[in-house]
N, C-alpha and C positions, 0 to 999 in steps of 0.2 A: 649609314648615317640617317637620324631619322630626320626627314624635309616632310613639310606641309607645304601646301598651293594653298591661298586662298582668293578667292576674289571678292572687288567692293561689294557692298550694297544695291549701288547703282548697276552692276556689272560691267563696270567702265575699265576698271582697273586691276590688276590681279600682281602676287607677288607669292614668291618662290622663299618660303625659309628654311635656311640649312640646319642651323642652329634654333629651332624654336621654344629649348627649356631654356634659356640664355635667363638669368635673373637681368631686370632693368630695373625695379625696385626691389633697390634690396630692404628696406624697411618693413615692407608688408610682403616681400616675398612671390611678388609680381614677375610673371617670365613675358618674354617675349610672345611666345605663343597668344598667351591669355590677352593681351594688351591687343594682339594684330585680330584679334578673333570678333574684341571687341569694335574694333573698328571695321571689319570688315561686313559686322551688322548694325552699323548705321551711328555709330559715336562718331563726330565729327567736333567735338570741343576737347580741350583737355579735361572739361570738370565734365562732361560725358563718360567720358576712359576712365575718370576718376571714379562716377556711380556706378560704372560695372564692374571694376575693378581692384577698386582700391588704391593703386598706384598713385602717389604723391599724397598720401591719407597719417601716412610713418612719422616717428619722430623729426627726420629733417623737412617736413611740412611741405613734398617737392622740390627742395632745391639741387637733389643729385639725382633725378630722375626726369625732373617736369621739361627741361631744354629736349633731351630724346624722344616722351613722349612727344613733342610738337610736334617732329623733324618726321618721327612715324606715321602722324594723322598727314603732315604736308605730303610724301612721300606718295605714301596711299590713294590720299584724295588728289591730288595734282595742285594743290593751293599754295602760295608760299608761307615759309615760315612764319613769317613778320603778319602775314595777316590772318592768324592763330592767335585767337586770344591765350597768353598761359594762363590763364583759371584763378580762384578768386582762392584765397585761403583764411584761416582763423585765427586770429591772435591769439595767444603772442606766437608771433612765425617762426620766430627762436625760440627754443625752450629756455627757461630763465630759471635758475635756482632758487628754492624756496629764501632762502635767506636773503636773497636781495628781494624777494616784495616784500618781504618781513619787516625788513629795514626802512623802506618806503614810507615817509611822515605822512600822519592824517592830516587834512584841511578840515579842522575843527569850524571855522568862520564861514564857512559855504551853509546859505539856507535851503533848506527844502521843500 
């Protein structure tokens, strides 16, 4: 089975992965490896993991991904969950159908 060792940045902390192709995003096609690798040189936000990585970038904008991401950086770095910002993201966070903004009335009496 192929395992990687890596450890932190800091060299404080180290972790054993069994499974390191393991996808956690599946949108952009994010494995574990790539995401721990990332952290292990020196990404300590989720919107960090996010610029080296791409992970939580996909159609679901983070929401089937960005909870593990956390738990990874908590994990790794010794910090907890909760105080992990989950990272900022871009509206619309849900993808929306063209036809519903189509649909969407203009505000003709707004001045500029």
């Amino acid at each position: 089975m192929d395992e990687i060792k890596l450890k932190s940045y800091e060299g404080k902390s180290e972790a054993i992965i069994e499974n390191p192709d393991m996808i956690i995003c599946r949108c952009e096609e994010v494995t574990l490896r790539e995401l721990m690798q990332a952290i292990a040189e020196g990404a300590r936000t989720v919107n960090e993991v996010k610029r080296r990585t791409r992970a939580g970038m996909g159609l679901c904008q983070g929401r089937s991904c960005s909870r593990l991401v956390r738990k990874l950086i908590a994990d790794f770095t010794g910090q907890k969950v909760g105080k992990i910002s989950p990272g900022t993201y871009r509206p619309p966070v849900r993808p929306l159908p063209l036809n519903v903004v189509a649909s969407l009335e203009v505000n003709t009496n707004v001045k500029s």
